[in-house]
C-alpha positions in Angstrom: 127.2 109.3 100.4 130.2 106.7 100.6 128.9 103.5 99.7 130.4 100.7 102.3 133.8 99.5 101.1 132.9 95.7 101.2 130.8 94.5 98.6 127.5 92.2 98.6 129.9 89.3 96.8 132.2 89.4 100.1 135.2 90.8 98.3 136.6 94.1 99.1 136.1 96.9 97.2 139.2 98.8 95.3 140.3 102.1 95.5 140.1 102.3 91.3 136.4 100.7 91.8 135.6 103.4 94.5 136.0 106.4 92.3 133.5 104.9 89.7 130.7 105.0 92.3 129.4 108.7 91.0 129.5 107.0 87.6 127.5 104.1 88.6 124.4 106.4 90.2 124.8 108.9 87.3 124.5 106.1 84.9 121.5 104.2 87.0 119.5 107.8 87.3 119.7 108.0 83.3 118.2 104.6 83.0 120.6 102.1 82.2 120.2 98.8 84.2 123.0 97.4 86.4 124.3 94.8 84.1 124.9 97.9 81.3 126.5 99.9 83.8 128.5 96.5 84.6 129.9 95.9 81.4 130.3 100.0 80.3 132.5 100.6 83.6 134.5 96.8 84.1 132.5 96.4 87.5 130.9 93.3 88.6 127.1 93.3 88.5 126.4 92.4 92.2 128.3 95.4 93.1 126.9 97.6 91.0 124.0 96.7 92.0 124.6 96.7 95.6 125.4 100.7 95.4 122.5 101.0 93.7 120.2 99.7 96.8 122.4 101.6 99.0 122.1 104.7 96.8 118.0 104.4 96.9 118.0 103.5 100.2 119.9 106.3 101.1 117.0 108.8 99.1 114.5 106.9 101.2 116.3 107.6 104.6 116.8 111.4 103.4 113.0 112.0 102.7 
C-alpha cells in the first residue's frame, strides 16, 4: 500500500515525506480534510491529496 513516489505536482516525493503517508490516511479516515492534514504534517496539499485518491482507490480495487 506504497503510494507512487512521484507526486500529482510533478516533484518527487522525499524519503522524510514517505514515512508520513500512514499519518496522512490515519488522519483522512478520522475526518480531517486534506488541507488540515497539509498544514498539521508540513505536506503540500496536492500531495496529500493525491495519496488520499490513491488510498480510496486502492479500497475500491480491493473490494
Amino acid at each position: 500500500m506504497i503510494p507512487q513516489r512521484t507526486a500529482s505536482t510533478g516533484g518527487h516525493v522525499t524519503r522524510a515525506q514517505l514515512k508520513k503517508y500512514p499519518d496522512v490516511i490515519t488522519m483522512w479516515q478520522r475526518r480531517f480534510d486534506t488541507a488540515q492534514i497539509a498544514a498539521e504534517l508540513k505536506l503540500l496539499e496536492p500531495l496529500v491529496h493525491a495519496w488520499v485518491v490513491n488510498f480510496r482507490e486502492l479500497g475500491r480495487e480491493a473490494a
